[in-house]
C-alpha positions in Angstrom: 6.1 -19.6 -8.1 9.1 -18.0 -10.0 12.2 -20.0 -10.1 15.1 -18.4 -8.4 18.6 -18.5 -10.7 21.0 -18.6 -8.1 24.1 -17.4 -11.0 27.8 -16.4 -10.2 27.2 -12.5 -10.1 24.5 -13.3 -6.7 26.4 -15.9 -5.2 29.2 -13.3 -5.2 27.2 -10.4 -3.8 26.2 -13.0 -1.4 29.2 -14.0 -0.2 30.5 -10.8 0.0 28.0 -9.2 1.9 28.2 -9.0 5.6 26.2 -12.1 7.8 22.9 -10.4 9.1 20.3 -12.0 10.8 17.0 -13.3 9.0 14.7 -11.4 10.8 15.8 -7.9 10.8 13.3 -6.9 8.0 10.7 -8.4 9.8 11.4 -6.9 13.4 11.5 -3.5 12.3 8.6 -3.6 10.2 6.7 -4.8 13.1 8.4 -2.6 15.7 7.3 0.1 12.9 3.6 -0.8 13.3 3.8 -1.1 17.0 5.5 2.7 16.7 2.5 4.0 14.2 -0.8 2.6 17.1 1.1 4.1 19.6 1.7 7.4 18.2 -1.7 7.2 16.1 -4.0 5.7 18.9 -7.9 5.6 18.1 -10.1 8.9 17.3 -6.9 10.8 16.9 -6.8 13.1 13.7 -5.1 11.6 11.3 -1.9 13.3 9.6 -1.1 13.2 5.9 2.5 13.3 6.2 2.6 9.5 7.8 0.0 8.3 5.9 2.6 6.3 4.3 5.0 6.3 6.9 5.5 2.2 7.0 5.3 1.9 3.6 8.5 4.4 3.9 9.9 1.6 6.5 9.9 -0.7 3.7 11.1 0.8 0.8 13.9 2.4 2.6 14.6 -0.8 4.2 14.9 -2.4 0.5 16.7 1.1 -0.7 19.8 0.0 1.4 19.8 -3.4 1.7 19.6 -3.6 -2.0 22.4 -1.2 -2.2 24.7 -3.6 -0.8 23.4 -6.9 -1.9 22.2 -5.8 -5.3 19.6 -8.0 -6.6 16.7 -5.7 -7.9 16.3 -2.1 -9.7 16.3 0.6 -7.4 12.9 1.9 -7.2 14.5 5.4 -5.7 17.8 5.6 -7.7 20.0 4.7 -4.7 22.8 3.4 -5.7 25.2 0.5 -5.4 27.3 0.6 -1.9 29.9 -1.2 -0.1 29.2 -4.8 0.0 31.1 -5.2 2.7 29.0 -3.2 4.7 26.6 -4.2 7.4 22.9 -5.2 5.9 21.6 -5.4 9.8 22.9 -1.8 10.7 21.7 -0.8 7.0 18.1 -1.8 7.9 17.7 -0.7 10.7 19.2 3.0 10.5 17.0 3.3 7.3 14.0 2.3 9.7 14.6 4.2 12.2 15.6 7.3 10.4 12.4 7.3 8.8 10.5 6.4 11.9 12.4 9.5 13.8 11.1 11.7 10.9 7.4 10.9 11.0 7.5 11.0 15.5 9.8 12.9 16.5 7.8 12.5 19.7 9.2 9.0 20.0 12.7 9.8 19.9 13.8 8.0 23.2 12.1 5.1 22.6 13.2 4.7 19.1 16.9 5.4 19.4 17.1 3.0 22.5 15.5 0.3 20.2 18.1 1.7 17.4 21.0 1.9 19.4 20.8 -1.8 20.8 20.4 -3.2 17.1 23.9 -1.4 16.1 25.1 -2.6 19.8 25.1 -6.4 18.4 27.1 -5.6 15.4 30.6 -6.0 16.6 32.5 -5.2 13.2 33.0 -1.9 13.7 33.8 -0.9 9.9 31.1 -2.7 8.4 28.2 -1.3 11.3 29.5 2.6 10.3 29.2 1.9 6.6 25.6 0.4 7.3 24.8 3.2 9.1 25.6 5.3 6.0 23.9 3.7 3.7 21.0 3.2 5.5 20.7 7.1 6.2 21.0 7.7 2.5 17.9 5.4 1.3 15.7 7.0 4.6 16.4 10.3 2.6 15.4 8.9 -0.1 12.8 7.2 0.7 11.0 10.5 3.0 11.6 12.3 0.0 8.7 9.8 -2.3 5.5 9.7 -2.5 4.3 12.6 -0.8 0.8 15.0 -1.9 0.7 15.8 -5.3 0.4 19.7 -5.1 -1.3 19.7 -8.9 -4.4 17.6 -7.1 -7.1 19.8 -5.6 -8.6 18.4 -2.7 -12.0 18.9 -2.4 -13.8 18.1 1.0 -16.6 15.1 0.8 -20.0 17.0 -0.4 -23.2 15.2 0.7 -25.4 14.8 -2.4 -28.8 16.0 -1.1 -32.3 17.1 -2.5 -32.8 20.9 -1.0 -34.7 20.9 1.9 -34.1 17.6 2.7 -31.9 16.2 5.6 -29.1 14.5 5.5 -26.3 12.6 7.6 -23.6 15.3 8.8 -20.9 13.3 9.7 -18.7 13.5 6.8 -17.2 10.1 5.6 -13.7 9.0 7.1 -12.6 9.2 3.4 -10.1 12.6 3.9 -9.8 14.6 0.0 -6.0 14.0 0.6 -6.7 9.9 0.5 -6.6 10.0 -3.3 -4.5 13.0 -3.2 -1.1 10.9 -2.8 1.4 10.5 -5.8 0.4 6.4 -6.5 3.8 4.1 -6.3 2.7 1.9 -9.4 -0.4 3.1 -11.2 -0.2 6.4 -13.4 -3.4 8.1 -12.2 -5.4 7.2 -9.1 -8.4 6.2 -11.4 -6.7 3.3 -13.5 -8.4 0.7 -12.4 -11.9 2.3 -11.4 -14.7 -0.6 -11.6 -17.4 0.0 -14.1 -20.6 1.1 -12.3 -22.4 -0.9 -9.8 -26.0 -2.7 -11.2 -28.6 -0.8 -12.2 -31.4 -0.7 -9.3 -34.0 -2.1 -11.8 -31.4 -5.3 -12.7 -31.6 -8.8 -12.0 -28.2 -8.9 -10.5 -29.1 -6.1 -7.8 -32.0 -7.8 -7.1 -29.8 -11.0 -6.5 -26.8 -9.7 -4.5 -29.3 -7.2 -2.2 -31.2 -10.3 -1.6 -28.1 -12.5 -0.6 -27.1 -9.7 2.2 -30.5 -9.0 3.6 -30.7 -12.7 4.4 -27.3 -13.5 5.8 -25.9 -10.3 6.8 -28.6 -9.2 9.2 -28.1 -8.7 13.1 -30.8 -11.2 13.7 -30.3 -13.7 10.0 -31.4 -17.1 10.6 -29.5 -18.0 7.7 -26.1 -17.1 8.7 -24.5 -20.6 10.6 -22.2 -19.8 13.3 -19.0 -20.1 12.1 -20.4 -17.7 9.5 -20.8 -15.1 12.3 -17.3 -15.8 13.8 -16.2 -15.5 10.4 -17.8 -12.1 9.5 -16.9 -10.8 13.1 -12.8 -12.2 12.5 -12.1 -10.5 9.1 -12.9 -7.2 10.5 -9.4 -6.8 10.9 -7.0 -9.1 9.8 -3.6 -9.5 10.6 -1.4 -11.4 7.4 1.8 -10.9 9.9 1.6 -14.9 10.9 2.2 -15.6 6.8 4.6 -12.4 5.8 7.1 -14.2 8.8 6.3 -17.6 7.8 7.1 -16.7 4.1 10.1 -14.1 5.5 11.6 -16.9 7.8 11.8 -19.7 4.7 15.2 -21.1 4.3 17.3 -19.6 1.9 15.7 -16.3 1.5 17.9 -13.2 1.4 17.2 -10.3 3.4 16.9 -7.8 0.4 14.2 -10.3 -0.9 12.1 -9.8 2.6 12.6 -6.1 2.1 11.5 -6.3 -1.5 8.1 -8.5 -0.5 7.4 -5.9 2.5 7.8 -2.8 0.0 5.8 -4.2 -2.8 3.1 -5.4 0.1 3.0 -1.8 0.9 3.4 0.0 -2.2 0.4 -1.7 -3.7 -1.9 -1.6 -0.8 -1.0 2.2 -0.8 -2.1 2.5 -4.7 -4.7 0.1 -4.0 -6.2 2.1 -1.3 -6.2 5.3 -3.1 -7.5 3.6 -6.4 -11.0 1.9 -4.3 -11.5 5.8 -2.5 -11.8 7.3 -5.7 -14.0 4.9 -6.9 -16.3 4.7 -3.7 -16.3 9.0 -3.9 -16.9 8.5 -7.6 -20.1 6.0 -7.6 -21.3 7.6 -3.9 -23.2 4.3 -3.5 -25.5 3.2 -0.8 -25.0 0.7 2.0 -27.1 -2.4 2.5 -28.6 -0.9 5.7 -30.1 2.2 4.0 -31.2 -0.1 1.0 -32.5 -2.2 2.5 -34.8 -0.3 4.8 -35.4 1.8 1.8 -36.3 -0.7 -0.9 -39.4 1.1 -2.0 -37.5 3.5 -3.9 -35.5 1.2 -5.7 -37.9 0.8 -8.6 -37.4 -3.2 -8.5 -40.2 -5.1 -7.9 -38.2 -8.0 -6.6 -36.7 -6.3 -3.8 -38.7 -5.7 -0.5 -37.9 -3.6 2.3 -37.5 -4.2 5.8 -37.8 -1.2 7.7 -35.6 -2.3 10.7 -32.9 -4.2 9.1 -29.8 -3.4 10.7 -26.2 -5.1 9.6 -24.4 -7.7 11.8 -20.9 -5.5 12.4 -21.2 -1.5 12.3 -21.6 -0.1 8.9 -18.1 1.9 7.9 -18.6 5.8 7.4 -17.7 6.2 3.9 -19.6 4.8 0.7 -20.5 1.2 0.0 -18.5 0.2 -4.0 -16.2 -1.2 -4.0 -15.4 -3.2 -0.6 -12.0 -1.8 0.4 -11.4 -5.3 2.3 -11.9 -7.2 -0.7 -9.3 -5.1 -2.2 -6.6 -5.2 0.5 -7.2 -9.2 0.4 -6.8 -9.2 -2.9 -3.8 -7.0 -3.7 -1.9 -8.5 -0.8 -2.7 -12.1 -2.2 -1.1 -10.8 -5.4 1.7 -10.4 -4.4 2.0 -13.4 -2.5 1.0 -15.6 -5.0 3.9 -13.9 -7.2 6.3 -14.9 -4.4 5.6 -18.0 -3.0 2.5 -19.6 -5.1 -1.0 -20.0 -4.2 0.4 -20.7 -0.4 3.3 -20.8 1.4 3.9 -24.9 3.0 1.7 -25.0 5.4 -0.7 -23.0 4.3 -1.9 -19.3 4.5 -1.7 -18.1 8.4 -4.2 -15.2 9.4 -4.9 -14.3 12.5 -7.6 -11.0 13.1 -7.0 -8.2 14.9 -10.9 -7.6 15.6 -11.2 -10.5 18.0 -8.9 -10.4 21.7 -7.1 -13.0 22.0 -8.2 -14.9 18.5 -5.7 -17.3 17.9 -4.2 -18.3 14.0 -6.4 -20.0 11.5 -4.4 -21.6 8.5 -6.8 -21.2 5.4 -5.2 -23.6 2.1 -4.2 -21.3 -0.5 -4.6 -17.3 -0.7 -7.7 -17.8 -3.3 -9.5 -19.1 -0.5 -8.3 -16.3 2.4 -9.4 -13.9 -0.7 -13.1 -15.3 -1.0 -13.3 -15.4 2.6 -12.5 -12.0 3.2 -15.3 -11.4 0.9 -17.5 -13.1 1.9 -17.4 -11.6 5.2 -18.5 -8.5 4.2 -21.6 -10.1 3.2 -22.3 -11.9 6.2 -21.3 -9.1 7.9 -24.1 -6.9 6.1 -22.0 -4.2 5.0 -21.3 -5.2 0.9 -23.1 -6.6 -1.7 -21.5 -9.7 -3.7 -21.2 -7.2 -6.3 -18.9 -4.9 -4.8 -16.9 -7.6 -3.4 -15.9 -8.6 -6.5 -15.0 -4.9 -7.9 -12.7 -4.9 -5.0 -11.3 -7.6 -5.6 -10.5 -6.7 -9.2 -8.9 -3.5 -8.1 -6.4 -5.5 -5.7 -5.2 -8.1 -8.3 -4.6 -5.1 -11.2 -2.8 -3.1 -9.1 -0.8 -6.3 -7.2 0.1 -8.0 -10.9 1.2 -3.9 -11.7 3.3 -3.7 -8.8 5.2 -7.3 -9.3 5.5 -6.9 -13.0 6.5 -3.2 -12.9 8.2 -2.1 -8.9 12.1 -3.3 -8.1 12.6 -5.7 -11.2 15.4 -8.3 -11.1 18.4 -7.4 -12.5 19.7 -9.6 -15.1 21.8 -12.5 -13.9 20.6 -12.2 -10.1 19.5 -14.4 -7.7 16.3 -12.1 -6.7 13.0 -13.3 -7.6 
């Protein structure tokens, strides 16, 4: 955990900033999410453009409250503002300016929410000055990480033998997934894995094993809090540990904002780096290997001809396991933040499951190792790939820290 220096330039900026509530950073970003499902429900087509449309949330949300408490480098050259001015009106016009952008469709619903978070602020002076600043890091902030136009997207090309047939539903992997200018790395393939094992290796031999056994519909093997576990991390949901860490006494609102942008700044990067790599190596899942073993060319793998995974296989190439990699760019950052675990310990809860309640896992290590682990059991990821993801998520969350919204010198940021 890095020591905070709490110095006389931050306790100044501090005490010159205007009050705002704790939890503004953490309202909006969840209002924000709640905003994207309704306007993205399931099966609809997804749209480029809002892509990153929370991780826009964030960074304008740090833009402008870091322009009035200034702690960090500007990420988007904003500079300083009035410190006087309101960080709660600042927030939330930057939210909702960039939420407006991306729905337009939502306007009524977001300008009431909008208008009632300005209602609360009754210094008049300060709430107009807010407003300001936070419309000038929304611009800002719209105005990043868009398409890069030099990147030709190519549409997914099934690699068949002629003549022979194929699967036609193309992969949920769009060519404009690794099309996006990344927030930290240079080039989208940075941190590409080496190649998965050779088909004739001992590891491959190990690691289809290991699946076949536990992550089977029907395994034996698999204990039943395995299954509950495989069947949770589906889709988890870190919110229960960003408030608990958010809501710690003593925290600054600028350092909430910073934690939220660098949470979605290298998941965005980290996202984009494990499609590349899954188009680049094109390699199969566990349920075509496995019922397909005989052309593997290793002796010491046998098939099963009606294998078929616990949880539905995802429609896009098996290495590297894009879980692994969001647990493990996530936990990055964390770890950076607050340690191996916040007190308490590391809150998940799972979207996947109705009305799953929160499980408290002791460090982020071990949330990391069960995410992958779940894959397994779940029979959709080798060991192997697992691990590649998880690699991916720690380079590009250690890049992020080390590199996005730096301390200044003599601050109190972390």
């Amino acid at each position: 955990m890095k020591a905070l220096k709490f110095v006389l330039g931050a306790a100044l900026a501090a005490f010159a900033a205007t009050p705002a509530s704790a939890d503004v950073v953490c309202e909006w970003m969840g209002f924000a999410d709640g905003v994207i499902t309704a306007a993205t429900p399931t099966g609809t087509p997804r749209a480029p453009e809002r892509d990153r449309a929370s991780t826009q949330v964030a960074l304008a949300m740090f833009e402008a409250l870091n322009a009035i408490d200034r702690r960090y480098e500007s990420y988007l050259g904003v500079p300083a503002g009035d410190p006087k001015a309101s960080q709660d009106a600042a927030a939330a016009t930057a939210a909702y300016q960039v939420l407006l952008a991306h729905f337009p469709s939502q306007k009524t619903a977001l300008e009431e929410s909008w208008l009632l978070a300005l209602d609360g602020i009754r210094d008049v002076s300060a709430r107009e000055k807010g407003k300001a600043i936070g419309d000038e890091a929304a611009k800002a902030a719209l105005a990043a990480g868009g398409i890069d136009p030099a990147i030709t997207q190519n549409p997914y090309k099934p690699r068949a033998q002629p003549g022979v047939w194929t699967a036609v539903q193309m992969p949920v992997i769009e060519p404009f997934d690794v099309a996006f200018k990344p927030w930290v790395l240079k080039r989208v393939d940075a941190v590409r894995p080496g190649p998965p094992p050779a088909l004739d290796s001992a590891r491959w031999a190990r690691d289809y094993d290991e699946v076949k056994r536990l992550g089977g519909k029907t395994s034996t093997e698999r204990t039943p809090h395995q299954t509950l576990m495989a069947r949770y991390r589906i889709t988890p949901n870190m919110m229960p540990s960003f408030r608990m860490i958010a809501d710690a006494p003593g925290r600054s609102l600028v350092q909430n904002a910073r934690l939220f942008a660098l949470l979605e700044m290298s998941a965005d990067d980290a996202g984009m780096a494990t499609a590349e790599a899954k188009l680049h190596y094109n390699f199969w899942r566990p349920v075509i290997a496995i019922r397909s073993a005989e052309t593997d060319g290793n002796d010491a793998t046998a098939p099963e001809p009606a294998w078929e995974p616990l949880v539905p296989t995802p429609n896009h190439p098996e290495y590297p396991c894009g879980h692994c990699t969001y647990a493990a760019v996530a936990a990055a950052v964390l770890k950076a933040e607050v340690g191996n675990a916040p007190p308490g310990g590391v809150r998940v809860a799972s979207r996947s499951i109705q009305m799953s309640n929160v499980q408290v896992l002791p460090t982020f290590d071990d949330w990391v190792r069960e995410v992958s682990l779940s894959r397994t059991l779940g029979g959709v990821h080798y060991r192997f790939s697992n691990e590649a993801g998880e690699e991916i998520g720690r380079k590009v969350g250690e890049l992020a820290v080390a590199n996005l919204m730096r301390p200044l010198p003599k601050s109190g940021g972390k």
